[in-house]
Backbone as JSON, one array per atom type, in Angstrom:
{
  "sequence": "XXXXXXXXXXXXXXXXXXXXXXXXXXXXXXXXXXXXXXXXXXXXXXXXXXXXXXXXXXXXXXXXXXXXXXXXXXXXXXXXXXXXXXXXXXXXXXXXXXXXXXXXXXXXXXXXXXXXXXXXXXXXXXXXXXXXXXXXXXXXXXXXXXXXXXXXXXXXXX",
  "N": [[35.94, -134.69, 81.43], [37.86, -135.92, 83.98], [41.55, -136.77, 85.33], [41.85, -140.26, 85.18], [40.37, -142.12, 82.62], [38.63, -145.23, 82.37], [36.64, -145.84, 80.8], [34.7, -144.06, 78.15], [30.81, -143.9, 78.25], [28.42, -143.52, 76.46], [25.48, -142.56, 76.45], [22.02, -141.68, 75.61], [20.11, -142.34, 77.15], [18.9, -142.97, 79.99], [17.95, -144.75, 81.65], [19.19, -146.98, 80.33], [21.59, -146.28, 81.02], [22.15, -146.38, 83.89], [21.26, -149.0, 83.88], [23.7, -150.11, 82.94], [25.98, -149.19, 84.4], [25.18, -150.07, 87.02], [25.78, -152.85, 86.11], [28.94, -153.07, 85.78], [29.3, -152.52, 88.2], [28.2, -154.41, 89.83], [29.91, -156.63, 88.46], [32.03, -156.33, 89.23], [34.28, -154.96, 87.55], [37.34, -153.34, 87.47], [37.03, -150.29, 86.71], [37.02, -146.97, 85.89], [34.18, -144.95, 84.88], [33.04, -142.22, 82.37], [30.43, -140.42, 81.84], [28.59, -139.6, 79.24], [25.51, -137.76, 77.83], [25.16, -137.46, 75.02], [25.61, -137.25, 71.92], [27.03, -134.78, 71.52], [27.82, -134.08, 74.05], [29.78, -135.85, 74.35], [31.55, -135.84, 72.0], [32.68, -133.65, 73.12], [33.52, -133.88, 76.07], [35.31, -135.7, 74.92], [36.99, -133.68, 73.62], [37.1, -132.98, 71.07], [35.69, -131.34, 70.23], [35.43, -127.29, 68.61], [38.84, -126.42, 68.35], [39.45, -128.91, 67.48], [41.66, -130.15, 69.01], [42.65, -132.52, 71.03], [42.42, -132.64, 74.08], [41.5, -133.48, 76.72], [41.41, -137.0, 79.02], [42.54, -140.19, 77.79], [40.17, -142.27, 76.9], [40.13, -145.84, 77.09], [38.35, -147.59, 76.41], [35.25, -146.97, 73.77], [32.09, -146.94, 74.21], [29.28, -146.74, 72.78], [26.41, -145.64, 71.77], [23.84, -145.62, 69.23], [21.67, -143.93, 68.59], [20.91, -141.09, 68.99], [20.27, -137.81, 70.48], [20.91, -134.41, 69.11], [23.82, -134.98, 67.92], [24.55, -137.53, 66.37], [25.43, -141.49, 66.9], [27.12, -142.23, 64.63], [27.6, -139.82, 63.53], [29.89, -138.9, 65.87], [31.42, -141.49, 66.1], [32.39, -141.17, 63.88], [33.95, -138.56, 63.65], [35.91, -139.56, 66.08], [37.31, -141.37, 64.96], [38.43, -139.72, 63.08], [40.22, -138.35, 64.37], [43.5, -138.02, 65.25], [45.17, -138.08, 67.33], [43.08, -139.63, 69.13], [42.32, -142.08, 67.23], [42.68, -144.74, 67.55], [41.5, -145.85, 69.23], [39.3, -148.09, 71.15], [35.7, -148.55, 69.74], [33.07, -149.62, 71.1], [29.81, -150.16, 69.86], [26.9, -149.78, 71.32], [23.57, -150.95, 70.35], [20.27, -150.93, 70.12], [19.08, -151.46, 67.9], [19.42, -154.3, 65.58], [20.11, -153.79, 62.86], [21.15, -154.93, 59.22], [22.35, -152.96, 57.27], [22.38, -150.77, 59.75], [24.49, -152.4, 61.3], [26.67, -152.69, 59.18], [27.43, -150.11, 58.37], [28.74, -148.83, 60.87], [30.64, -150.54, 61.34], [31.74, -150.12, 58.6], [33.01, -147.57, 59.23], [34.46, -147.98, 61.34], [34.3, -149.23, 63.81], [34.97, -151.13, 66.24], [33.54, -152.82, 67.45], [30.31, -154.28, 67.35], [27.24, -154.57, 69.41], [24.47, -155.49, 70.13], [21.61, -154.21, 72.31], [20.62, -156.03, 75.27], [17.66, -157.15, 76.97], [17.81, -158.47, 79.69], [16.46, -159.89, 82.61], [17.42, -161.5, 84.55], [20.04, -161.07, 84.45], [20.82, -157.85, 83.92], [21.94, -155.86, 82.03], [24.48, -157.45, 81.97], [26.11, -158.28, 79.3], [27.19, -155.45, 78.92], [29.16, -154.99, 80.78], [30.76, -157.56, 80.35], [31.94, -156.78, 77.68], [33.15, -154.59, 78.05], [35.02, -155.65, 80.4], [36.94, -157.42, 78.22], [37.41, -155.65, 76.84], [39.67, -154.35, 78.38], [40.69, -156.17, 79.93], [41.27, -158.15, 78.43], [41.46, -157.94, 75.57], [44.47, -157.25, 73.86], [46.1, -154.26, 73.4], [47.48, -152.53, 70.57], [51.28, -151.81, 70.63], [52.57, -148.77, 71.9], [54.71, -147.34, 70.44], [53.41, -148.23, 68.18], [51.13, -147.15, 67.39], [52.21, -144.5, 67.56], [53.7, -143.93, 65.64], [51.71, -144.25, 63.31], [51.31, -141.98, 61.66], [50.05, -140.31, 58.91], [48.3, -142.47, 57.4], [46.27, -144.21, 55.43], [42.95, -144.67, 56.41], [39.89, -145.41, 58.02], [36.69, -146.13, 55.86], [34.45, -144.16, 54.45]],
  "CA": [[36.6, -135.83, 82.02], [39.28, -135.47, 84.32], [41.76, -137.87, 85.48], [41.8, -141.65, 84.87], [39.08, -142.25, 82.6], [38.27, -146.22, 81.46], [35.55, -146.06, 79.61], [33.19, -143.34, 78.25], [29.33, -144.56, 78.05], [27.83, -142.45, 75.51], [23.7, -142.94, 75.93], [21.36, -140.82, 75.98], [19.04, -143.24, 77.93], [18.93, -142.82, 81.17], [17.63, -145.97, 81.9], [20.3, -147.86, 79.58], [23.18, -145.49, 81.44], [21.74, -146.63, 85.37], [21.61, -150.57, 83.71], [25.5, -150.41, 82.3], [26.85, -148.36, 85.79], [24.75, -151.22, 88.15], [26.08, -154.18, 86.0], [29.94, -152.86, 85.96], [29.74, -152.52, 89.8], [28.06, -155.87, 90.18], [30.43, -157.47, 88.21], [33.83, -155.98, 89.96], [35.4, -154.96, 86.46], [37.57, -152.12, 88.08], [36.95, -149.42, 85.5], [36.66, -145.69, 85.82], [33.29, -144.26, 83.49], [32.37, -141.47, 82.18], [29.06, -140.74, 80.68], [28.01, -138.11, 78.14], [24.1, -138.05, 77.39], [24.49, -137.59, 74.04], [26.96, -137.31, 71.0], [27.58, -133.55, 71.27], [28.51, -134.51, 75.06], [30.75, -136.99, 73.93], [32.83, -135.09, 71.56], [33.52, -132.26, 73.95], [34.46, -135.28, 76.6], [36.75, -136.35, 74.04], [37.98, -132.68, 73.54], [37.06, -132.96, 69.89], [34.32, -129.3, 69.65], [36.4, -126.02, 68.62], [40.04, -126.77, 67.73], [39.85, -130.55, 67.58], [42.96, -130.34, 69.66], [42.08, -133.67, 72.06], [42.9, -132.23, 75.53], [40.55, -134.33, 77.78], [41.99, -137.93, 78.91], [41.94, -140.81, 76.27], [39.75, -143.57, 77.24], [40.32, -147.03, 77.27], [37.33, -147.87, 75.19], [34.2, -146.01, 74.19], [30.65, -147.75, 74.22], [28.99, -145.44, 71.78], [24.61, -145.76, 70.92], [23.83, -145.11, 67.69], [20.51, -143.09, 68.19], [21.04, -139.82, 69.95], [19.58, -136.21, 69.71], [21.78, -133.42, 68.68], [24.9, -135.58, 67.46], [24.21, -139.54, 66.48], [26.47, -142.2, 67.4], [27.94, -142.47, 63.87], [29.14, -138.96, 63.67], [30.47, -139.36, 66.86], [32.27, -142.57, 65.62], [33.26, -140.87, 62.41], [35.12, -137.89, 64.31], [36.64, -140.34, 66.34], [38.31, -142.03, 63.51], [39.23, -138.63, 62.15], [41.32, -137.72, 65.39], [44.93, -138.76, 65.43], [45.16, -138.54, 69.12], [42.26, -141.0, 69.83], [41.96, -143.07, 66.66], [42.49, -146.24, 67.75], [40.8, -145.73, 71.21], [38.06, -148.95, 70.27], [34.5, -148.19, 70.02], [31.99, -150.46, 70.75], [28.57, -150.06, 69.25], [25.82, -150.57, 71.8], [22.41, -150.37, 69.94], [19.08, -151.39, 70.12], [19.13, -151.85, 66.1], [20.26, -155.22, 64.68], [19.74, -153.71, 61.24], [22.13, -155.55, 58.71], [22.61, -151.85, 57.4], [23.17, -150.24, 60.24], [25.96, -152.99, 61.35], [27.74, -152.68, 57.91], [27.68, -148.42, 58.37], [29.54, -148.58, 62.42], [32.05, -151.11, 60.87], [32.49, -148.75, 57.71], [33.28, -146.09, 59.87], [35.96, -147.88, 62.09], [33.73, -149.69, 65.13], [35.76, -152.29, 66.99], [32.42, -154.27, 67.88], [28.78, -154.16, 67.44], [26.75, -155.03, 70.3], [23.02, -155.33, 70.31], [21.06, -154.0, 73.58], [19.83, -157.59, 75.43], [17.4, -156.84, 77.98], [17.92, -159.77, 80.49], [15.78, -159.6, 83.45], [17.93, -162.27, 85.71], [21.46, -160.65, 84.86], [20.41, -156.34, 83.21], [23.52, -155.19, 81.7], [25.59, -158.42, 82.22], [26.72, -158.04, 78.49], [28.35, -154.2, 78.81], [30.46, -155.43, 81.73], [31.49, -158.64, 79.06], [32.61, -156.14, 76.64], [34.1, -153.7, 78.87], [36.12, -156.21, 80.92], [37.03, -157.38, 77.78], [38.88, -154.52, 76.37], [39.92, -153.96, 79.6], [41.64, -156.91, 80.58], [41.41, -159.37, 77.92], [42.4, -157.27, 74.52], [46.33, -156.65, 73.89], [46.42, -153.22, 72.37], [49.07, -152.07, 70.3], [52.29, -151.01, 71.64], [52.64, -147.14, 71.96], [55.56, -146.7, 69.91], [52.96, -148.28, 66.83], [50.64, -146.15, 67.66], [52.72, -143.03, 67.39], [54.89, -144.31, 64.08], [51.02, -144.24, 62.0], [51.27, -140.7, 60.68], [48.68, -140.42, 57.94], [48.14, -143.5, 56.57], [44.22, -144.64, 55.12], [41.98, -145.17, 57.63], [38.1, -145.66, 58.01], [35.84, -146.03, 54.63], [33.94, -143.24, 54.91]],
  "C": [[37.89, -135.33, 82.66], [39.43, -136.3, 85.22], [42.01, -139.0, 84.42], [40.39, -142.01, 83.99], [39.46, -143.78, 81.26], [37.42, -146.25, 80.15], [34.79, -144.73, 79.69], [31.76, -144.0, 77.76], [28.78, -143.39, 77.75], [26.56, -142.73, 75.19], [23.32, -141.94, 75.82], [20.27, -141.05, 77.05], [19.24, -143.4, 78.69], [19.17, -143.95, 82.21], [18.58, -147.17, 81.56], [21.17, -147.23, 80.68], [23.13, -146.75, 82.93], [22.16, -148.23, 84.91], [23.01, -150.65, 84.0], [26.21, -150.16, 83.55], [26.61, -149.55, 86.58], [25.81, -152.7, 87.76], [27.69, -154.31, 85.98], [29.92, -153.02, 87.3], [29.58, -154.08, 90.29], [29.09, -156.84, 89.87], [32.46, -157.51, 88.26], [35.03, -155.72, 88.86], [35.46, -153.07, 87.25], [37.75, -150.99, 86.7], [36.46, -147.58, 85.64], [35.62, -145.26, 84.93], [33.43, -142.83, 84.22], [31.22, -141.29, 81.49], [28.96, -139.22, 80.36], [26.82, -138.73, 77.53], [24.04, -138.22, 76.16], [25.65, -137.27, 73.24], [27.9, -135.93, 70.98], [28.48, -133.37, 72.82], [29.83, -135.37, 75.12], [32.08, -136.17, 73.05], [33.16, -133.9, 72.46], [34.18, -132.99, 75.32], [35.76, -135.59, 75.7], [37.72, -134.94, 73.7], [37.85, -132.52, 71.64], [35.9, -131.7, 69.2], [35.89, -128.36, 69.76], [37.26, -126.34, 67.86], [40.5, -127.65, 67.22], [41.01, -130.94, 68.58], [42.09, -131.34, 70.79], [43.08, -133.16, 73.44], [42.38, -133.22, 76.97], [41.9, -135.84, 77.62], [41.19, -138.75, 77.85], [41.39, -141.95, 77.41], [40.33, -144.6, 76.78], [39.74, -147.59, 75.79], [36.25, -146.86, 75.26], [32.96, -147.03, 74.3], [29.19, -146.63, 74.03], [27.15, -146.5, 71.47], [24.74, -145.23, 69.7], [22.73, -143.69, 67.91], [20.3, -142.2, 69.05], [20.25, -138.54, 69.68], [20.7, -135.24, 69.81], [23.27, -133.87, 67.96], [25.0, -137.02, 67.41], [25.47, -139.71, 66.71], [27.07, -142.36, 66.16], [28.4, -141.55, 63.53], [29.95, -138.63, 64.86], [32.12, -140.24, 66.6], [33.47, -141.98, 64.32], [34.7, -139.42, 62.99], [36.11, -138.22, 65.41], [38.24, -140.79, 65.82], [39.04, -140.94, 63.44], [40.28, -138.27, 62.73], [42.64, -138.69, 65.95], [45.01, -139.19, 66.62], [44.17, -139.64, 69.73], [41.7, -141.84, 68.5], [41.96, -144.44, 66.39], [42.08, -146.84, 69.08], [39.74, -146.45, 70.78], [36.94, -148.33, 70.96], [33.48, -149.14, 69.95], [30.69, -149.57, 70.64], [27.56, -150.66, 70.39], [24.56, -150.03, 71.41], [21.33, -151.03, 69.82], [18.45, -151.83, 68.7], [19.9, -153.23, 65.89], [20.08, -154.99, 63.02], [20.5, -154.56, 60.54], [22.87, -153.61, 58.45], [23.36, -150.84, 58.21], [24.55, -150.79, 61.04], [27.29, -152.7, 60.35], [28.42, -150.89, 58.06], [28.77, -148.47, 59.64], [30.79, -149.37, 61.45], [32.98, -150.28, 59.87], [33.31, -147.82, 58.41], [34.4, -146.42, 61.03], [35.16, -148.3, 63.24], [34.62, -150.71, 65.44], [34.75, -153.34, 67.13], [31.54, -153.64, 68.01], [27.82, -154.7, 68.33], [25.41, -154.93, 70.38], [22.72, -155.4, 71.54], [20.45, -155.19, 73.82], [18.93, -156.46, 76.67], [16.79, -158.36, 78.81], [17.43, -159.64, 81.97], [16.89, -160.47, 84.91], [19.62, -161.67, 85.58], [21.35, -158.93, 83.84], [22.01, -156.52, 83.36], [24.43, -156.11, 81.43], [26.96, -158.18, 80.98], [27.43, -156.53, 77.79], [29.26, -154.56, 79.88], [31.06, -156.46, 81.04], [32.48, -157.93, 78.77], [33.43, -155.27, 77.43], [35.66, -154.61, 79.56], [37.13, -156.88, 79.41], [38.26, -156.74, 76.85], [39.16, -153.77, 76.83], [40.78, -154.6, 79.93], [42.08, -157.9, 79.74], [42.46, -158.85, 76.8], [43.78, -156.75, 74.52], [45.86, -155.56, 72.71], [47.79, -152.89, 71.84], [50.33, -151.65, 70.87], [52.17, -149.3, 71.37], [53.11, -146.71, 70.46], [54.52, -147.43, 68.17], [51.62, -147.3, 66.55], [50.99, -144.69, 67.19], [53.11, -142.97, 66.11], [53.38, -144.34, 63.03], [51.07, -143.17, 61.67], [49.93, -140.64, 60.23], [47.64, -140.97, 57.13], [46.75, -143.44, 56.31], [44.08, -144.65, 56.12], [40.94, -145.86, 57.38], [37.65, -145.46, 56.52], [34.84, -144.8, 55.12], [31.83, -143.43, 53.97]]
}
């Protein structure tokens, strides 16, 4: 990632990625993506492989799948959490699972919002441009200076 980067879109699904990109443009939420295919893409986007040192820009929000190959979306989520520099960068959950289970595990782990994949034939995607604009334009994030002042405190249930 380099630059301005709104949102990363972390699928692996090709097909899901092409939906989420079409229904952001359609729906004029001005937002910079990035996409990483898959979770091991995602943490080196985020700058979190090697040193952990987070060098890459911080997103906005992420919009994290659960069911990936080589790195799922909940250790993804969980080294997220772990990283000072982007642990309160929100992560929505977009997954094709309404388990109860796997809802209760993303929240454990520090998700901002759980989003189940719709597939809506008269508006595809409508509901990742929602969420994006969302905590984009709608959500008040913290101020900086509270941000900087958490140190070490608890976090995520693990």
């Amino acid at each position: 990632m380099s630059g301005r980067v709104d949102v990363l879109l972390v699928d692996d699904d090709r097909d899901e990625v092409d939906v989420a990109l079409r229904a952001l443009q359609r729906s004029g939420v001005d937002a910079s993506v990035a996409v990483a295919r898959d979770g091991q893409e995602a943490l080196e986007a985020l700058g979190l492989e090697g040193d952990g040192e987070v060098r890459a820009p911080r997103p906005a929000v992420v919009l994290l799948d659960l069911k990936m190959p080589r790195v799922d979306g909940l250790e993804v989520l969980r080294r997220i959490r772990a990283a000072d520099a982007i642990a309160d960068v929100p992560v929505v959950v977009l997954s094709s699972s309404d388990r109860e289970a796997d809802v209760e595990r993303c929240y454990a782990l520090g998700a901002n919002s759980f989003v189940v994949k719709r597939h809506d034939a008269r508006s595809p995607g409508a509901y990742i441009a929602e969420a994006v604009r969302y905590w984009l334009s709608l959500n008040q994030p913290p101020p900086a200076r509270a941000r900087e002042g958490r140190g070490r405190e608890p976090r995520w249930r693990d």
